[in-house]
C-alpha positions in Angstrom: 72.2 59.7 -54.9 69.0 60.9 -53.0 66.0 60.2 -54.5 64.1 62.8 -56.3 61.1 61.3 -57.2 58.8 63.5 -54.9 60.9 66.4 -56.5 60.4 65.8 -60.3 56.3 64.7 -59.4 56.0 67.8 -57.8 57.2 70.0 -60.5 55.0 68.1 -63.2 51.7 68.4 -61.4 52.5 72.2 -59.9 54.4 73.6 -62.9 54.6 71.6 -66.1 51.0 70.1 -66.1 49.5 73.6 -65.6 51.2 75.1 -68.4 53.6 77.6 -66.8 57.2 78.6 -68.2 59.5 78.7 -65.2 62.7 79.2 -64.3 65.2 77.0 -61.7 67.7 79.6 -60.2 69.7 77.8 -57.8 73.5 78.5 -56.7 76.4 76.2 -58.0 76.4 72.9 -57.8 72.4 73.0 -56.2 71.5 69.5 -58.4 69.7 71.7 -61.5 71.2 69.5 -63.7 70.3 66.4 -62.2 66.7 67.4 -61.4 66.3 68.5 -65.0 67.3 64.7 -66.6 65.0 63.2 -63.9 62.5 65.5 -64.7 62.9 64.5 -68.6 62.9 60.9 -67.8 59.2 61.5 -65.6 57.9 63.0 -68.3 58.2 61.1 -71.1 55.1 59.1 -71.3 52.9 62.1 -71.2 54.9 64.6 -72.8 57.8 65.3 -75.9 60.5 66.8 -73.8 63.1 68.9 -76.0 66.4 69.3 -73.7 69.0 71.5 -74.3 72.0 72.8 -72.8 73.4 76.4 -73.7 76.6 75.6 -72.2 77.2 73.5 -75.8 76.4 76.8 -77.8 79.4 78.5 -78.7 80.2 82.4 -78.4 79.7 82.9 -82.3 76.4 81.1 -81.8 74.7 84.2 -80.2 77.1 86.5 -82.7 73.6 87.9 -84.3 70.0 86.9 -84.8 70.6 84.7 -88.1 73.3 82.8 -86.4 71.6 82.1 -83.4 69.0 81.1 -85.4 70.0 78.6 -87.7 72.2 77.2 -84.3 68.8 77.0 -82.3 67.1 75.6 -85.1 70.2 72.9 -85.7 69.8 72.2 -82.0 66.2 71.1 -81.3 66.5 69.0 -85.1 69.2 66.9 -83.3 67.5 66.4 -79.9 64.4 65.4 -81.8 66.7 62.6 -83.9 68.2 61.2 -80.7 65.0 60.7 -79.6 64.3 56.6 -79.6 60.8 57.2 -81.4 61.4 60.3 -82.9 57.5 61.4 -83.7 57.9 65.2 -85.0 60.5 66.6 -86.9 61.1 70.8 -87.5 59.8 72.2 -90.7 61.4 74.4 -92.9 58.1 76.4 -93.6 59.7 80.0 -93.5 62.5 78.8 -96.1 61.3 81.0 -98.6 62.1 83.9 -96.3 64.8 86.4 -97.6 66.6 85.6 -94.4 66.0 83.2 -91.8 65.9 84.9 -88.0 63.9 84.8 -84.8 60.4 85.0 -86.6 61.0 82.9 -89.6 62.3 80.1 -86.4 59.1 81.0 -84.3 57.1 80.0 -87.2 58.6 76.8 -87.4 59.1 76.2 -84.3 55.0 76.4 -83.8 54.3 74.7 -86.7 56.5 72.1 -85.3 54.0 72.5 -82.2 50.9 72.2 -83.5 51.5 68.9 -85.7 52.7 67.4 -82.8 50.8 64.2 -81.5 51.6 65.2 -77.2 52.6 68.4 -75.7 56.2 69.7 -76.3 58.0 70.6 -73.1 61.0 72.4 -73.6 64.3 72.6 -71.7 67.0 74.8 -71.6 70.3 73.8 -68.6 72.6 76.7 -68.1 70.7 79.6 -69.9 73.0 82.0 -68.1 75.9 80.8 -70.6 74.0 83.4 -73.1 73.3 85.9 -70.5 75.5 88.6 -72.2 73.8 88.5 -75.5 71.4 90.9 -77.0 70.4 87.9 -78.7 69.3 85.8 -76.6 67.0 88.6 -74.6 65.2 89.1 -78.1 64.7 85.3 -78.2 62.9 85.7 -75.1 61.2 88.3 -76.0 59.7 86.3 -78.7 59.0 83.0 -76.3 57.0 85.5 -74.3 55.4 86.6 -77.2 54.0 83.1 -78.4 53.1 82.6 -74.7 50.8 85.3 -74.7 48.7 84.5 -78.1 49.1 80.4 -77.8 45.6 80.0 -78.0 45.8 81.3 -81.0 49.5 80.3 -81.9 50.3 76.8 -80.8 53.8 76.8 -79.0 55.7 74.8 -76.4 53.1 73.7 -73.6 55.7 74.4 -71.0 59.2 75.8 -71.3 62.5 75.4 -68.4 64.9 77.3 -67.8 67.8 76.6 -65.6 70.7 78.9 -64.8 72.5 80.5 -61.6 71.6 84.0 -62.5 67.7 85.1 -63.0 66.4 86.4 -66.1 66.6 89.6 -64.3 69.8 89.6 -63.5 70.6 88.5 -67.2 69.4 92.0 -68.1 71.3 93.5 -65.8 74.4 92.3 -67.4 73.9 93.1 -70.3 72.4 96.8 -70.1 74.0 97.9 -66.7 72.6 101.4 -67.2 69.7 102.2 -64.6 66.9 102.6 -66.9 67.1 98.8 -68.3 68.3 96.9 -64.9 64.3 95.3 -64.4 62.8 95.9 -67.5 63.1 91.7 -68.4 60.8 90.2 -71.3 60.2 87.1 -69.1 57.8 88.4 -66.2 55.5 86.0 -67.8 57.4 83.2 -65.6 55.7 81.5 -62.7 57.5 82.0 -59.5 59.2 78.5 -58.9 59.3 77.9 -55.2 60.2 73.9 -55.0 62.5 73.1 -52.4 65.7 71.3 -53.6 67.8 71.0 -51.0 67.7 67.5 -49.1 65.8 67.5 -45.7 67.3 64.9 -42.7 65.3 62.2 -44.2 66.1 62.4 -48.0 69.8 62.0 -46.6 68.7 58.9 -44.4 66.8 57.3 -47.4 70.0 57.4 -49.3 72.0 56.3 -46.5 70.0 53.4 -46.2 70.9 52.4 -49.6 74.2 52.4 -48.4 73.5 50.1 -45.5 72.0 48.0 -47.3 75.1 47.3 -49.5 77.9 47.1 -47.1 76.5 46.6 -43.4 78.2 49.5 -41.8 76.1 49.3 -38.6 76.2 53.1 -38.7 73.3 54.8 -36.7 71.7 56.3 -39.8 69.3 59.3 -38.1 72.2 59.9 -36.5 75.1 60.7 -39.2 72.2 62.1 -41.5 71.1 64.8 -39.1 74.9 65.4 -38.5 75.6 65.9 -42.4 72.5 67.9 -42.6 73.7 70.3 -39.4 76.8 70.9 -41.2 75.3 71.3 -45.2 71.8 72.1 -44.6 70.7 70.4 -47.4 72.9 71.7 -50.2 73.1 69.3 -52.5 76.9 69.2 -54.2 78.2 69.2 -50.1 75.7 66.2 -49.2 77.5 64.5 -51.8 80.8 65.5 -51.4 80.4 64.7 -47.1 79.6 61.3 -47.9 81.9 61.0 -50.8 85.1 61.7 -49.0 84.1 59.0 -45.6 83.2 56.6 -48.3 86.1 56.9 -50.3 89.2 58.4 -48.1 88.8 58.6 -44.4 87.6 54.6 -43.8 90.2 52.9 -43.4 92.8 55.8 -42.5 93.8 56.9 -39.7 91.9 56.4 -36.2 89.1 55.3 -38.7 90.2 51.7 -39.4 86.7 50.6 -41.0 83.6 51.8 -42.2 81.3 51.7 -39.1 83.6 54.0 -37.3 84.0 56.6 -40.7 80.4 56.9 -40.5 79.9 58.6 -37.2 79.8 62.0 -36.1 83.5 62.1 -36.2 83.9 60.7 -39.7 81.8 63.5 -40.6 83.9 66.4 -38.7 86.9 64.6 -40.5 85.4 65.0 -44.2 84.2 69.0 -43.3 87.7 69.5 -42.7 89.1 67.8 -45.8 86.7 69.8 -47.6 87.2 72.9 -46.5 91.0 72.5 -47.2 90.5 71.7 -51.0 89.7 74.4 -53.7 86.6 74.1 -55.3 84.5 75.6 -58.1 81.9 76.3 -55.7 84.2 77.8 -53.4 86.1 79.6 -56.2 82.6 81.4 -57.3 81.9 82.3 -53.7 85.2 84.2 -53.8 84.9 86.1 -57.1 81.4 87.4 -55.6 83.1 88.3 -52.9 86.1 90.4 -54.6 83.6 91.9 -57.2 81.2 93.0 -54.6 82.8 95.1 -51.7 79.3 95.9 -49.8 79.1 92.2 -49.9 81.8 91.5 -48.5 81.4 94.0 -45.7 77.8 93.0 -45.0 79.0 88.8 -44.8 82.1 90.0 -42.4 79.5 91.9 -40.4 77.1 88.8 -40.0 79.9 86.4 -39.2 82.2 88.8 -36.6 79.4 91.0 -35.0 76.1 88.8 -35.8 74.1 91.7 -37.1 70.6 91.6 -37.8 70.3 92.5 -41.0 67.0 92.6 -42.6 66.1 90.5 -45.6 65.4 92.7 -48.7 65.6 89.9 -51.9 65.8 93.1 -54.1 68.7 94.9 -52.1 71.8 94.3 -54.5 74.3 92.5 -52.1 71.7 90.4 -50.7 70.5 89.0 -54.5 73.4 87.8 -55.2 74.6 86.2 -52.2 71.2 84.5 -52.5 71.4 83.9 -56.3 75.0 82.1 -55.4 73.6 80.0 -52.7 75.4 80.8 -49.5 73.3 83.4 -47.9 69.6 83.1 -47.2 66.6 84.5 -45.5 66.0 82.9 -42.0 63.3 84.5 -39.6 63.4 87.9 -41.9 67.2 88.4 -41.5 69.9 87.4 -43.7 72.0 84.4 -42.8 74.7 82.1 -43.8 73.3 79.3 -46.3 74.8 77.0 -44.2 77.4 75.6 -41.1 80.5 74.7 -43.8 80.1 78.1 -45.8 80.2 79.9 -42.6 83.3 77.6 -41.6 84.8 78.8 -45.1 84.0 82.0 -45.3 85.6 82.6 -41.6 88.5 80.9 -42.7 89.2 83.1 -45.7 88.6 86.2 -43.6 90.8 85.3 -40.7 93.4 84.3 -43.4 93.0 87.8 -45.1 94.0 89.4 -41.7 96.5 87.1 -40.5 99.3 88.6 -41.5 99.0 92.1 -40.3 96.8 90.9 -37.0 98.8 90.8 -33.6 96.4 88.2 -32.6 97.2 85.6 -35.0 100.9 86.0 -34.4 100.4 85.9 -31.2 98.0 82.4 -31.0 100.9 81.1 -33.1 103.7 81.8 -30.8 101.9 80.3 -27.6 100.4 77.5 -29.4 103.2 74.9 -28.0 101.7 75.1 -24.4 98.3 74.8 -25.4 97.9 71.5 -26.9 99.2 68.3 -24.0 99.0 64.6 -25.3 96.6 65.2 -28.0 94.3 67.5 -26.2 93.5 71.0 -26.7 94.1 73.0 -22.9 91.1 75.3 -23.6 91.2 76.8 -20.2 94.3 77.9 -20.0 93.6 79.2 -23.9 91.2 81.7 -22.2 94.1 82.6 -19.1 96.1 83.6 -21.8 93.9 85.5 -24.2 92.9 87.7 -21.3 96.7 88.5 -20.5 97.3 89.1 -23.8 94.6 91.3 -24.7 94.4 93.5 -21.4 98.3 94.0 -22.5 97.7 95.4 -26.3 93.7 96.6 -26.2 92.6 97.8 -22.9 93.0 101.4 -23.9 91.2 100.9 -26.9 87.6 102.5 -26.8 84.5 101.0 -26.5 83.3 101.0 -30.0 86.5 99.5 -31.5 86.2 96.4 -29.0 82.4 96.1 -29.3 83.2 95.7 -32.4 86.3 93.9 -33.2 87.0 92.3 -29.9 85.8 88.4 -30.9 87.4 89.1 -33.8 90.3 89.1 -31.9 89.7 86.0 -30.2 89.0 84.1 -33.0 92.5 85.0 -34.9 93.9 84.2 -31.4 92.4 80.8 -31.7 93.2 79.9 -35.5 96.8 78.9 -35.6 96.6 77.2 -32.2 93.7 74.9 -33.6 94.9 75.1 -37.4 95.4 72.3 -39.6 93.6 69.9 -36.7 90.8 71.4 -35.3 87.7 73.3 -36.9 85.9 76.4 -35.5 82.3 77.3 -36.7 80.4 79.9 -35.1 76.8 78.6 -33.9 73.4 80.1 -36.4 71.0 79.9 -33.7 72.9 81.6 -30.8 74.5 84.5 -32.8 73.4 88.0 -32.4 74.5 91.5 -31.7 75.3 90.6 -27.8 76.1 86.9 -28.3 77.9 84.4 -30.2 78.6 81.0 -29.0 81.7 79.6 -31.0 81.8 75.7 -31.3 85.4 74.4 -31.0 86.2 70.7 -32.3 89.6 69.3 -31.7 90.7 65.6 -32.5 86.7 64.4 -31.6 86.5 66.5 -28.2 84.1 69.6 -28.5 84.5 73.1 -26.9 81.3 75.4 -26.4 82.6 79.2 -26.0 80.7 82.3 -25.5 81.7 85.2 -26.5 79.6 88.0 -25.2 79.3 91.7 -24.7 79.2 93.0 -21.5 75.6 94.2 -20.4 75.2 94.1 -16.8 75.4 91.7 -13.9 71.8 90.5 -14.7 72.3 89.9 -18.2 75.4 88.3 -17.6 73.6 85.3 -15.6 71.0 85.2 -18.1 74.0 84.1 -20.4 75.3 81.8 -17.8 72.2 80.1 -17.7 71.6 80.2 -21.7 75.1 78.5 -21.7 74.1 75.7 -19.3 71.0 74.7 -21.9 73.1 74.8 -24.6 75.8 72.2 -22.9 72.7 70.1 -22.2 72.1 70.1 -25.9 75.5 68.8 -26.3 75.6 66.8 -23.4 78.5 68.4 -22.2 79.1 69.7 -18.8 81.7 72.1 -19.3 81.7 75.2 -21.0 83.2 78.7 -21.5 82.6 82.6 -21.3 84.8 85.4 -22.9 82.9 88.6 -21.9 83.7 91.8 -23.3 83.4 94.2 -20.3 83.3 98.1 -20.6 82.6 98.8 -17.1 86.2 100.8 -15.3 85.4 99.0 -12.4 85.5 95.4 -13.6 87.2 92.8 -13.0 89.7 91.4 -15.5 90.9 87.5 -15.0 89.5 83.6 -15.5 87.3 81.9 -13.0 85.8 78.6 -12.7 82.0 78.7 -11.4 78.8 76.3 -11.0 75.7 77.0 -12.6 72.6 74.2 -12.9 75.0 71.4 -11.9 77.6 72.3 -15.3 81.1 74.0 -14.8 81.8 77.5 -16.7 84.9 78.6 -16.9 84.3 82.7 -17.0 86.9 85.0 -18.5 86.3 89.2 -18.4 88.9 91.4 -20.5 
């Protein structure tokens, strides 16, 4: 576990101690849940902390405003008698009421409030369980209400929300219509911008835990930064990274004890097992992707063509690829949350197209004479790809291979890789003109280029760009798949110096 003290201090003096009613939105699996009992835990000598969890509401619960209620109501009365010294209890004071509803519970709920001896702070994990009920916006509605007048009205000094979806976006589910989608009773909400992925160091710190118990002799910076490369932080795939070299890959195969599991390779090895299991986070990834074609289209053109898409938080597609967790803003662009999405994502594509792509059939009839004792022949990989694709695509025109050509290339590569070596395309390299694809097979690394043809000029620019990146990875080998629409070029592999590295240069 990382430590989240900073975290839950953070949120106390920035959000709870100034009064505000917030909301956590954060993709599956982002550690809501856990912040929220650490939170409730910190806050406890200062505060009475009510903490509830609308995922234990049932559907009849939300049926009407009576129901809902009386549930609410039934709710907060048994989170107050778990409570160790249980110092308040909820008043019946609108009993006499004809019915008991929304306002007869505010009334109780503030007359609960205002007899109590500290500030109430109340919780609420997965609020997005009611996001389909009337209800539940009219409860709101109300909250806002007594937010407004609690000089006047005592109420809960601060109130948490925690859910995938936004308050917003709640409203847009339930009245799809155009006139409702943003008009949301909870724009009293302060905007909460904590950061809860892990950085490098958070992962160290817990790492170093780990040390401490079992003497690994790992290089900690070293594994954390390479956990952090691949995850970017996101919590559940921290977790699951370190869960699978702790648990299955030391002591298997060609990792016989811990020290060597916890390496750069024990980390490639747990990506892969990862990305080869089904997952609820992987699973909702999916269904967003099905239910939302222009989302789909829009993460196929980031991954195949690197478009620079600009970063619009209220564009649909974008909000709820963001609201999910695996896109993000980066430098005013949209981008990939992180290395193993991307590595999914690609994965799921190329196996949507496998089928009915020539490439991929193709890959998996030469892959025999590709791989020699263990190792992955990338060069002659490239001999062949250019053979192969001046053969079915050089009559194609310009725009289709601009735009599908390392497309082609990767479904090439797939099945001669699959099933023991990953692909991921590289974040910082990846634009319009250029993608550099990393390659890792049984530990040894492969940095490809693929590129669009732009000029003779432009071409050594990339040879040199590829030369710092190899530094970067201390390799001194590399490779370059240019796209060429020049009638005069020429096609075929070549092996060339540049700034003391080798690059093996293919042109189709």
């Amino acid at each position: 576990m990382v430590k989240l003290d900073d975290r839950v201090k953070k949120i106390k003096e920035d959000y709870v101690d100034e009064g505000s009613y917030f909301v956590i939105n954060r993709g599956r699996q982002y550690g809501k849940t856990t912040t929220l009992e650490a939170l409730e835990g910190y806050l406890e000598e200062e505060y009475i902390v009510i903490s509830l969890d609308f995922q234990l509401m049932g559907t009849k619960d939300f049926s009407d405003e009576a129901v809902f209620a009386k549930a609410f109501r039934k709710d907060i009365s048994m989170a107050l008698e778990d409570m160790e010294d249980q110092m308040i209890t909820l008043p019946w004071t609108a009993s006499e009421s004809a019915g008991y509803g929304l306002k007869e519970l505010f009334i109780d709920l503030s007359n609960m409030c205002k007899n109590s001896p500290r500030p109430i702070v109340l919780m609420i994990d997965e609020v997005d369980s009611a996001g389909n009920n009337q209800v539940f916006i009219d409860f709101l509605a109300q909250l806002r209400g007594y937010y407004l007048k609690r000089d006047k009205k005592p109420i809960f000094h601060s109130v948490i929300l925690a859910g995938v979806y936004n308050i917003k976006n709640l409203k847009l589910k339930l009245r799809p219509e155009s006139e409702h989608q943003y008009n949301s009773p909870w724009n009293i909400a302060a905007d909460f911008d904590i950061d809860m992925s892990f950085s490098s160091g958070q992962i160290a710190s817990m790492l170093e835990e780990y040390e401490a118990d079992y003497h690994t002799g790992m290089d900690i910076p070293k594994v954390a930064e390479e956990i952090y490369q691949y995850t970017s932080g996101y919590p559940v795939l921290v977790s699951s990274i370190c869960k699978r070299i702790d648990e299955k890959i030391a002591g298997s195969n060609d990792f016989e004890n811990r020290k060597k599991a916890w390496s750069k390779e024990g980390v490639a090895k747990a990506v892969a097992n990862i990305l080869k299991e089904s997952t609820p986070l992987f699973e909702s990834m999916v269904k967003q992707l099905d239910q939302y074609k222009e989302l789909y289209s829009m993460v196929e053109d980031l991954l195949y063509q690197g478009r620079k898409i600009p970063f619009s938080p209220d564009e649909k597609s974008v909000s709820i690829g963001i609201m999910f967790g695996f896109l993000t803003e980066e430098n005013g662009h949209v981008a990939i949350a992180n290395r193993i999405f991307e590595m999914y994502l690609l994965n799921l594509f190329m196996t949507k197209e496998a089928l009915e792509s020539e490439a991929f059939v193709k890959g998996g009839r030469d892959k025999s004479q590709f791989i020699k004792y263990n190792r992955l022949d990338m060069d002659l990989v490239l001999e062949k790809f250019v053979e192969y694709f001046d053969e079915i695509y050089n009559k194609k025109d310009t725009d289709f291979i601009e735009k599908y050509g390392r497309k082609f290339f990767l479904l090439y590569l797939k099945p001669i890789i699959n099933g023991t070596g990953n692909y991921y395309i590289e974040a910082q390299t990846r634009d319009e003109r250029r993608t550099d694809v990393i390659v890792d097979y049984l530990g040894e690394q492969f940095i490809v280029e693929l590129k669009i043809w732009h000029g003779r000029e432009y071409n050594e620019r990339g040879e040199k760009q590829l030369t710092e990146y190899l530094d970067y990875y201390h390799k001194d080998k590399g490779y370059m798949l240019s796209f060429n629409f020049n009638k005069e070029k020429e096609i075929g592999v070549k092996e060339i110096q540049v700034c003391g590295k080798t690059i093996v240069e293919a042109v189709v």
